[in-house]
C-alpha positions in Angstrom: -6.1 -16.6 -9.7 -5.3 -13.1 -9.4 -2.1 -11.9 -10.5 -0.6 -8.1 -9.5 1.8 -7.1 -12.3 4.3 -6.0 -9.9 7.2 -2.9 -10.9 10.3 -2.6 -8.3 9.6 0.3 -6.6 6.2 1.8 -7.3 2.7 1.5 -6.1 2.3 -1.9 -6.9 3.6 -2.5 -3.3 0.3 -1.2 -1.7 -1.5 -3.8 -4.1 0.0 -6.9 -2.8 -0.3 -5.5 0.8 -3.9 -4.9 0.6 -3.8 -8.8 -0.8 -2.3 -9.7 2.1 -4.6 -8.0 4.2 -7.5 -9.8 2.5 -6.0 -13.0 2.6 -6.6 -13.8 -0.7 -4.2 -16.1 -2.8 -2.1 -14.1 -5.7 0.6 -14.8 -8.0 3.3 -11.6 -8.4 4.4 -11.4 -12.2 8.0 -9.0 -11.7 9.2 -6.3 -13.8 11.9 -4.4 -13.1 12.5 -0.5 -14.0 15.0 1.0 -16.5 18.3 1.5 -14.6 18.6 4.8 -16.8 15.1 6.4 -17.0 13.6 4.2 -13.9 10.5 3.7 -16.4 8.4 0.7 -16.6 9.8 -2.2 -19.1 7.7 -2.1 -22.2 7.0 -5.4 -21.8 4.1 -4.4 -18.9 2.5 -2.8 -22.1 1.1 -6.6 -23.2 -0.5 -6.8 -20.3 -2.5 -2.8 -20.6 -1.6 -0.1 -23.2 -0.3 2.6 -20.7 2.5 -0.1 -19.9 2.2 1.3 -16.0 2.0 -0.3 -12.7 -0.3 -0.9 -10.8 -2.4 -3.7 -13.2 -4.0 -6.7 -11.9 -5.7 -9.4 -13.7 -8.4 -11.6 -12.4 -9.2 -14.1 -14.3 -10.6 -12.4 -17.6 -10.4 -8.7 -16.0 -7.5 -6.8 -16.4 -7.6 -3.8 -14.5 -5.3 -0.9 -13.8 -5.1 2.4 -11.6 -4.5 1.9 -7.7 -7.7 3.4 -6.4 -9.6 1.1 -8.7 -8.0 -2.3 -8.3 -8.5 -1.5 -4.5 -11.9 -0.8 -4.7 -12.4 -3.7 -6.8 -10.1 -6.0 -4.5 -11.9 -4.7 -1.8 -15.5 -5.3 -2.3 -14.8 -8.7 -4.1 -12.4 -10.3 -1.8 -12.7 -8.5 1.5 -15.7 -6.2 2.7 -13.9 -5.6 6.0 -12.0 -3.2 4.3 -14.3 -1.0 3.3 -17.4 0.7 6.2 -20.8 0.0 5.5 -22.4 1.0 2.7 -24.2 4.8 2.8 -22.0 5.7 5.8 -20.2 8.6 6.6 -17.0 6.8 6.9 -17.8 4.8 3.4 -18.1 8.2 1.7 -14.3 9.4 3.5 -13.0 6.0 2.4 -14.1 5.9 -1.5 -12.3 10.3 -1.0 -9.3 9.2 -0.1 -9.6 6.4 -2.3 -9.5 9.1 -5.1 -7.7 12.4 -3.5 -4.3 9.9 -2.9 -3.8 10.0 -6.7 -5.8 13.1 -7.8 -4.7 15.1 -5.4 -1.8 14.0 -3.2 0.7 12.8 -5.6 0.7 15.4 -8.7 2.6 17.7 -6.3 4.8 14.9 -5.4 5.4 14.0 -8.8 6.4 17.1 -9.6 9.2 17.8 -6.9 10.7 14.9 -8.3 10.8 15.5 -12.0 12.3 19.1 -10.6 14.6 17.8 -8.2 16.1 15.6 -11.0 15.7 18.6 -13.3 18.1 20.6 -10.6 20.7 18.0 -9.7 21.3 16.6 -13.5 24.4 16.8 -15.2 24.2 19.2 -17.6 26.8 21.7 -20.0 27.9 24.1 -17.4 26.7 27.1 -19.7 23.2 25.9 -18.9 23.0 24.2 -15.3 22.6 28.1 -14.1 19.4 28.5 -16.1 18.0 25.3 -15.4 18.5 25.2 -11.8 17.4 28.7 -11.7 14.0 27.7 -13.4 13.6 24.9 -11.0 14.2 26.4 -7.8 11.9 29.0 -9.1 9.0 26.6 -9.8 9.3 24.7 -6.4 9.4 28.0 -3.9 6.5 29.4 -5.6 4.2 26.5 -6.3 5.6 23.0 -5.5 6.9 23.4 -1.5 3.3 26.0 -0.9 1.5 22.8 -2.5 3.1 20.0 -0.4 2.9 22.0 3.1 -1.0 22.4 1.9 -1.6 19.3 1.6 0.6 17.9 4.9 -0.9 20.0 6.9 -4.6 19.0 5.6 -3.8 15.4 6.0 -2.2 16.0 9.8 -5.4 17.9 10.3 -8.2 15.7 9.2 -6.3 12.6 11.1 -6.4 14.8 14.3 -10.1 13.8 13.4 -10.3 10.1 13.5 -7.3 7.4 14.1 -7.2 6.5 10.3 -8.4 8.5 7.5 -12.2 7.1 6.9 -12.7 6.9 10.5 -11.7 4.8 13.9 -11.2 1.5 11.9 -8.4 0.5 9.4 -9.8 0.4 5.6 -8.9 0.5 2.0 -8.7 4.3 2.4 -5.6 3.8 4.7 -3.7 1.5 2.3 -4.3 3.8 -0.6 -2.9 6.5 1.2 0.2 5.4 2.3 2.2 6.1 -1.0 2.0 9.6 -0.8 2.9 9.8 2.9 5.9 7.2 2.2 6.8 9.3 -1.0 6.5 12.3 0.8 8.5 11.6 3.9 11.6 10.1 1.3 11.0 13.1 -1.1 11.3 16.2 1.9 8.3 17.6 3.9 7.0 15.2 6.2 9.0 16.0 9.6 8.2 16.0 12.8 6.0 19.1 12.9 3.1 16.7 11.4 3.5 14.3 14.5 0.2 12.2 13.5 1.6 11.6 10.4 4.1 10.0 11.1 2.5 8.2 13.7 0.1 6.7 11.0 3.4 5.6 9.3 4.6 3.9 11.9 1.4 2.0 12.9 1.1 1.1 9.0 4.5 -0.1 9.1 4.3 -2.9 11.9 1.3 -4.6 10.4 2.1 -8.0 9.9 -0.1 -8.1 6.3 2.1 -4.9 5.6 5.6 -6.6 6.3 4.4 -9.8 4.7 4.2 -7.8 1.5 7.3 -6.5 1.9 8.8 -9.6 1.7 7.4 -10.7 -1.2 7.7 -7.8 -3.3 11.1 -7.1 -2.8 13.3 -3.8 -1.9 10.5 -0.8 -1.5 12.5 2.8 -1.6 9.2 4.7 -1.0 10.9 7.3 -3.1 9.3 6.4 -6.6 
C-alpha cells in the first residue's frame, strides 16, 4: 500500500489530493513541524536522508520530490491525469510539472525567509540594519520576481482553462502550491482575475476537499 509521509502544512497536501483524485487506497504516516523553527521532525529523515516532505513509499520504492511522486503516481495509478503521450498538452503538463518547484517557488521561498528576517525580534541596535537589508532585497529582486511570474501564469491560462490545456491534469495539482502560497504570502490579487479563478475551481473539487479532511489544517502559507 502506498503510504504519503505527510508534514502539517507543506506540499504533502497536493500528494494526498492527487491520491484522492486517482482513487487509489493510501495510508497517511503524520509528522508534525517544530513549533519554533516550523522544520520537519528529524524523525522523517528514516524514511529519506533530506528528512523533507513530500516522500511516498510504495511498496519497496521510496520516493521524494513533489513533481516526481506525481509523475510517478500519475502514470502508475491514474493515466487520466496526464494527456496522451507525444502531445502538445503532455509536453505543458510534464513543464509545469517541473517550473512549480524550479521556478515558481524559489521566489516564494525567499519572501518568506525575508519577511521573517524583517518582522523578527531582534536587539534594537540591529533591527534598523536588518530590516533595511531586507526591504532592500525584496523591492529590487524578490516583489519584480513574483509580479513576473503572476503575470506569466495569468497569461498562459488566458490560453487554455487549466495549465496543460482544456482538461484537468497532474500539471494542475502541482501547481496549486505556489498559487495557494502565493495568494497567503502577498501578490496574487485581483488584477490576476484567472488566477484566482483557477483557485477557486481547484478548491470545490470534491477529491480536493476530501484531502483536506484527511490531512488536517492546510495554511497554504508554508
Amino acid at each position: 500500500m502506498i503510504t504519503v509521509h505527510h508534514l502539517n502544512n507543506s506540499r504533502s497536501q497536493r500528494i494526498l489530493w492527487l491520491l484522492e483524485e486517482l482513487g487509489v487506497e493510501y495510508q497517511i504516516q503524520r509528522y508534525d513541524r517544530d513549533p519554533k523553527t516550523m522544520l520537519a521532525p528529524p524523525e522523517l529523515r528514516a524514511v529519506h536522508p533530506l528528512g523533507k516532505s513530500p516522500v511516498v513509499t510504495d511498496g519497496d520504492l521510496t520516493l521524494a520530490e513533489s513533481g516526481a511522486i506525481i509523475d510517478y503516481l500519475a502514470n502508475r495509478y491514474g493515466p487520466d491525469l496526464l494527456p496522451p503521450a507525444g502531445s502538445p498538452e503532455r509536453l505543458r503538463c510534464t513543464y509545469w510539472l517541473h517550473y512549480a518547484e524550479g521556478s515558481a517557488m524559489p521566489p516564494l521561498l525567499l519572501k518568506l525567509v525575508f519577511d521573517k528576517v524583517e518582522n523578527s525580534p531582534m536587539p534594537f541596535f540591529v533591527k534598523p540594519v536588518a530590516r533595511g537589508i531586507a526591504q532592500k532585497v525584496k523591492n529590487a529582486f524578490i516583489t519584480p520576481q513574483l509580479k513576473l511570474h503572476l503575470d506569466y501564469l495569468e497569461g498562459e491560462l488566458g490560453k487554455s482553462t487549466w495549465f496543460a490545456g482544456e482538461q484537468f491534469s497532474a500539471a494542475d495539482i502541482q501547481m496549486s502550491f505556489p498559487l495557494e502560497a502565493a495568494t497567503s504570502r502577498g501578490g496574487l490579487d485581483a488584477s490576476r482575475p484567472l488566477l484566482k479563478a483557477f483557485l477557486e475551481r481547484i478548491h470545490t473539487r470534491p477529491a480536493y476537499r476530501r484531502a483536506l479532511e484527511k490531512g488536517g489544517e492546510y495554511a497554504y502559507a508554508n
